[in-house]
N, C-alpha and C positions, 0 to 999 in steps of 0.2 A: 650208462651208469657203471660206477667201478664194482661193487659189492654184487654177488650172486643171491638173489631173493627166491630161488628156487621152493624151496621147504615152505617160505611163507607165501609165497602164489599159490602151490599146493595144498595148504590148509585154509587159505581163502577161498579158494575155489570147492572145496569138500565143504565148506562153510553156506556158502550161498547158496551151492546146491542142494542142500540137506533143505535151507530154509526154503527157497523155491517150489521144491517136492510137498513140503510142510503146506505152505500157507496159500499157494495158487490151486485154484479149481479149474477142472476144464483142460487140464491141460494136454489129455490126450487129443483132445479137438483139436485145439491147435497147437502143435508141436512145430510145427515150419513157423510158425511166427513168434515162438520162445527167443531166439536171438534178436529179434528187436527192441524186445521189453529188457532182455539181460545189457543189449546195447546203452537205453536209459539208463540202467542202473551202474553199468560202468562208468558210464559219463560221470554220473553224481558222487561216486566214489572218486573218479579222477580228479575232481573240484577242489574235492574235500580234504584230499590229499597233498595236492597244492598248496588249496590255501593254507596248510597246519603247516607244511615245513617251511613257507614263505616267513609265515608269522614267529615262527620258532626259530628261524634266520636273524629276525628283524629286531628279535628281544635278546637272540644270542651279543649279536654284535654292540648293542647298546649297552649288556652287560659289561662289554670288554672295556667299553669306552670307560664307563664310569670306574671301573677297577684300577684304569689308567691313570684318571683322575679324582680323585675320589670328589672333589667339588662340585663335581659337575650335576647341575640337577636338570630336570624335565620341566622346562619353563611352558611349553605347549605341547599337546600330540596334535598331530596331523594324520590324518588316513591318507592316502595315495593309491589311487586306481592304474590297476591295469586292468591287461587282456590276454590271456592266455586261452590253450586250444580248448579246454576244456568250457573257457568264459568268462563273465568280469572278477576283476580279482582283488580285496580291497585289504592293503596291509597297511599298520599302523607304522609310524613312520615319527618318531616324536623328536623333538629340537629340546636338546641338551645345551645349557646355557654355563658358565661358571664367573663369578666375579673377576674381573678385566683380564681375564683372556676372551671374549665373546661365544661364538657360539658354535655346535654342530650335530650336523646332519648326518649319523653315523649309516643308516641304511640305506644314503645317497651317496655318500664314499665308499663303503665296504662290499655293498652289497650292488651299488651301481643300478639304484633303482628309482624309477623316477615317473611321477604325475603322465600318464596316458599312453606307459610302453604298451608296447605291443611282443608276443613272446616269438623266438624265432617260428616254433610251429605255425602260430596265428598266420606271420609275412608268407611261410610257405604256401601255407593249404590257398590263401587269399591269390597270391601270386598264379599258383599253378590252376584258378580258374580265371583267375583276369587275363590269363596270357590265353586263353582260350578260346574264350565269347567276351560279352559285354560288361561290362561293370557290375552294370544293373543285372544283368541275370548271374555275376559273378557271384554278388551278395546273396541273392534268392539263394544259390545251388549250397553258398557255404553256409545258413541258415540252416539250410535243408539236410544238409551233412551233420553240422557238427553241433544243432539244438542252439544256437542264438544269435543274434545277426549281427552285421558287421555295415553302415550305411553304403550308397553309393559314390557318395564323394571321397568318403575317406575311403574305399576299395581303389576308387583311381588315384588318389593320391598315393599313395600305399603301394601300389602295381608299378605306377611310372618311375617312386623313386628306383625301388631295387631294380627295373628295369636298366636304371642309368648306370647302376652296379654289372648287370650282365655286360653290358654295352662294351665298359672296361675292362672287365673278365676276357671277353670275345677279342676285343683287341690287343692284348695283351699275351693270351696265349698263340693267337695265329702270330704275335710281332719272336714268341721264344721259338715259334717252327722254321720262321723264316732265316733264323741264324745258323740253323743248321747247312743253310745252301755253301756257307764257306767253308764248309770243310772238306778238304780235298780230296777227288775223288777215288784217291785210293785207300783212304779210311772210308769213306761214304759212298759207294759207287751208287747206290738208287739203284731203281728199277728200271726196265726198259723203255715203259710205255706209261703214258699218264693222259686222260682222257679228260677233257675242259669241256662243261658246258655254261653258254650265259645268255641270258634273255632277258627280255622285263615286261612290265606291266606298271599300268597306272593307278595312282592311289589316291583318292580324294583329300585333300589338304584346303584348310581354314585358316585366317588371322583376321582377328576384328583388325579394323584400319577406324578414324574415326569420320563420319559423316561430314558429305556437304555441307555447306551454312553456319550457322552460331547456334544452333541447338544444342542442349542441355538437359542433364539429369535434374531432377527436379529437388531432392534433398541436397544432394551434396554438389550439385552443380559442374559435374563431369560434361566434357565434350560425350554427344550421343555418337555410337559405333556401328557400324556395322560388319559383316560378316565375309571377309573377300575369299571367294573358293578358285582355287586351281587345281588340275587333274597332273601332279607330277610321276616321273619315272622314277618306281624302284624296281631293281636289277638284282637278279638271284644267279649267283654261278656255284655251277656244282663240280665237284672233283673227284676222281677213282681212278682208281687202273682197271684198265680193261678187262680181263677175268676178275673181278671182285665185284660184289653187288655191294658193300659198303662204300660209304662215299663220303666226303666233308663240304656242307654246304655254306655258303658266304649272301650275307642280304643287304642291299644297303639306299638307301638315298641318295643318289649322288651324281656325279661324272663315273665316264667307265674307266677312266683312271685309276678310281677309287677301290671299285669292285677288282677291277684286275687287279690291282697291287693285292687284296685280300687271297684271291684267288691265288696267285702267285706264291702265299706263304703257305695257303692250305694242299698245295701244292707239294712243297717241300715238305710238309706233314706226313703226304702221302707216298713218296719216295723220289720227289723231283731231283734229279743234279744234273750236272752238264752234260750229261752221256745220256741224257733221256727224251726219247723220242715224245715230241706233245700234239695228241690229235685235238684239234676242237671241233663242234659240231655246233650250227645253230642256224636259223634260219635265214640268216645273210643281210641282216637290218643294215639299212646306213648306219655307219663307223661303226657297227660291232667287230665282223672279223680285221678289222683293222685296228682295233681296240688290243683285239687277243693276241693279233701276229707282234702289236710293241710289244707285249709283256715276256710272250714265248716263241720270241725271235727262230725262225725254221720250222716253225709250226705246220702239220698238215693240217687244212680246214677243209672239213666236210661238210656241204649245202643240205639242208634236212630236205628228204627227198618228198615227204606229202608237201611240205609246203610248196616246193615247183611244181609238185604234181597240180595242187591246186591254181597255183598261177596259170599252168597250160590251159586247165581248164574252164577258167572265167575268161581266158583270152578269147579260146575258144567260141566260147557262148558269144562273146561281144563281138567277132568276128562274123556270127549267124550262124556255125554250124549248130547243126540237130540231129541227135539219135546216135545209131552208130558213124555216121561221118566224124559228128564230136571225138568219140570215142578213137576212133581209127586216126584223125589227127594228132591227137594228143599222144596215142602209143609208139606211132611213129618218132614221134620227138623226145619223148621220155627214154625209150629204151637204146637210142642214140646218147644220151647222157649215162644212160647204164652202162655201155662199152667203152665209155672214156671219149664217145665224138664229140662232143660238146660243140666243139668247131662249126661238124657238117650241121648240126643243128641250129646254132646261129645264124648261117647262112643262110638256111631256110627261113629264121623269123625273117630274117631282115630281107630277102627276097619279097617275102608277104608284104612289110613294113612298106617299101617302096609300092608297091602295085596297090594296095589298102590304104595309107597312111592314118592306118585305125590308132588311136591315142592309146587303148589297152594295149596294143603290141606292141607301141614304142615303148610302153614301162617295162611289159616282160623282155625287150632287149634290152634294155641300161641294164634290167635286173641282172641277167644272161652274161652281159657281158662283163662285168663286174667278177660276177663267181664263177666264170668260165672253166676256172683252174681248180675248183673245187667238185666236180661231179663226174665219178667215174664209180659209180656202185656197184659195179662188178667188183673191181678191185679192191672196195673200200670191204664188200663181204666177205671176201676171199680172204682179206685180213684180219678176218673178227671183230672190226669194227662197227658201229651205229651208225644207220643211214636216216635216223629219224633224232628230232630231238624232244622225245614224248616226255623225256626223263626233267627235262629242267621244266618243260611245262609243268608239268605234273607238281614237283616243286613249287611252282609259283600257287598253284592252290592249296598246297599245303602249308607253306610260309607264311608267305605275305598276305594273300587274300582270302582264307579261312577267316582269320581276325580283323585285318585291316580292313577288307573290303565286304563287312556287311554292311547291309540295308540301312541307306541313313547315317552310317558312318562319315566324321569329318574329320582328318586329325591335324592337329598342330605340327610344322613342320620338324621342327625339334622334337618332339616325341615321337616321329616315326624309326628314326633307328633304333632308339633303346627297346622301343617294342619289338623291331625286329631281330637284333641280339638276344630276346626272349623264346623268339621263336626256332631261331641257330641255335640256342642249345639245346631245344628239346629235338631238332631234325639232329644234331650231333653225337646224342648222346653224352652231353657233356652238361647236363641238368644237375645230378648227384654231386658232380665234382666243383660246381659252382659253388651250391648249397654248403658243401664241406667246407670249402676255401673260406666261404664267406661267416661259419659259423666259427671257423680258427680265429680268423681276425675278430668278430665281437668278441672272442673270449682274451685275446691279448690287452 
């Protein structure tokens, strides 16, 4: 707000107080729970407050009109409901009529207000628990918060749109980072080093499709539907330089085309240009690190080293060994990949491979031999690099599968990115400046 209310905060508050002191008993017993009860009653002042200068808005501008015209009369009022943080909010809203010129809606022109808004506060607080948890406990928690509830449908409706608002926010600033790549590298030289992580995880996704047979709704006589589920890939890549713990995170639905191109811009956010070294790191899925080496062509790729750890030792097991022989295999082989032999280690799966022709060992050779070129952690330490990729996992439970993947969760294919653009902003820190942006443009 423009004006300083100082003076009059300060004698409202010397006001309440006094009557507080005045008219409550008890209140040294409970003193820790004085701010609850003052909490109620600021709410009811904030109400009230609202509602009067809404109403005094709404008679203002209906003044104006008629002084415009003096013909113009009140052929009907109308009340008009909203919702503001406070709560329902009901301003009168009357239709001004005048002989043949028709008619107007002055505190729907002027005032730009209309039958079942909702106040920016309201989308916030509703949004920043739907992006949370569930709908349904989104409504509970904002009941619970703010003294009156808000339903479960309209919470998801309400969530998913401005979700579709981040969505384009999200894309929109990773697509203004990306431009900085062309600027040449002697205005822009970037940093040396730029660290790519990308992995995924599955997410349960729904679309009614409609039923075998000729069955039918029984009123309206709809084909019957049911529920088709598939377990699809979403893919979280994370980005930093290597001495920096802050990072810029990318979530998406998609092909890894998609994510990588994202990555690739959050990238240039981060101080990408042509003169920069790009390590990536991840566990060596089919077409990931081939995914990452199109996007950042010379790329070093680091194999996450539990996860071979782990493959040695399920080979291991499926192989028979037990106890320390397990152990004493697997070290042998591991710490061969530590000094960059990766080689002499191969040689020995596939030694084994031939003599066994055990099926786990032929998968840890494809696997081996695949990322041969990527496992020298000696070297990869010695250059302050990550030999694990805990960091993007770790990501994926905070992103994508916090929200997305609770209990019973199903989503629509098309509402999985804009939720996840929801969740990119708040891993980005770019929550605030969404909000901002987004309350600029309502006001334009």
């Amino acid at each position: 707000m423009d004006a300083d209310y100082t003076a009059l905060i300060d004698e409202t508050i010397t006001t309440f107080a006094k009557a507080i002191l005045t008219g409550e008993r008890h209140l040294r017993e409970r003193g820790l729970d004085v701010d609850r009860d003052v909490l109620d009653l600021m709410r009811r002042v904030g109400h009230g407050i609202v509602q009067h200068v809404l109403n005094a808005l709404a008679a203002e501008v209906c003044a104006e009109a008629v002084q415009q015209d003096p013909e113009l009369v009140v052929q009907r009022r109308e009340d008009i409901a909203l919702e503001g943080i406070f709560g329902p909010l009901t301003v009168e809203s009357p239709y001004l009529w005048a002989p043949g010129r028709g008619g107007r809606r002055p505190v729907r022109t002027a005032l730009e207000l209309r039958h079942g808004q909702r106040s920016t506060a309201v989308h916030r607080a509703l949004t920043d628990f739907g992006a949370e948890e569930s709908f349904g406990q989104a409504s509970a928690r904002f009941a619970e918060h703010y003294g009156w509830a808000v339903g479960r449908t309209s919470v998801l409706r309400l969530v998913e749109g401005v979700a579709r608002e981040a969505q384009s926010y999200v894309e929109q600033r990773l697509q203004a980072m990306r431009s900085d790549f062309d600027t040449p590298v002697a205005q822009r030289p970037g940093c040396d080093r730029i660290l790519v992580e990308l992995d995924g995880c599955e997410i349960r996704t729904g679309q009614l499709v409609p039923r075998p047979g000729r069955a039918r709704t029984p009123v309206r006589r709809n084909r019957r539907r049911r529920r088709q589920e598939q377990w699809r890939d979403v893919r979280v890549g994370l980005v930093r330089r290597p001495e920096e713990v802050e990072r810029t995170a990318v979530a998406r639905l998609g092909p890894y085309a998609e994510v990588t191109e994202q990555m690739f811009s959050a990238a240039v956010g981060r101080g990408l240009s042509s003169r920069t070294q790009v390590i990536g790191v991840g566990d060596g899925g089919i077409g990931l690190p081939e995914a990452l080496e199109e996007k950042f062509p010379g790329m070093l790729y680091v194999l996450d080293r539990p996860h071979m750890k782990s493959h040695l030792y399920d080979t291991a097991e499926a192989l028979g060994y037990e106890a320390d022989a397990r152990e004493a295999w697997v070290h042998v082989r591991i710490d061969l990949m530590d000094c960059g032999s990766a080689g002499i280690a191969l040689g020995k799966l596939r030694a084994e491979l031939t003599a066994t022709g055990n099926e786990r060992l032929r998968q840890l050779v494809k696997h081996t031999e695949r990322c041969r070129n990527s496992v020298h952690y000696a070297r990869d330490r010695q250059l302050g690099l990550p030999t694990g990729s805990g960091e993007v996992e770790s990501a994926h439970r905070s992103i994508p599968q916090k929200r997305l993947k609770l209990p019973g969760a199903c989503w629509h294919p098309q509402t999985i990115n804009p939720m996840l653009a929801l969740r990119v902003l708040r891993a980005n820190g770019w929550w605030k400046d969404f909000w901002q942006q987004r309350a600029a443009r309502t006001a334009a």
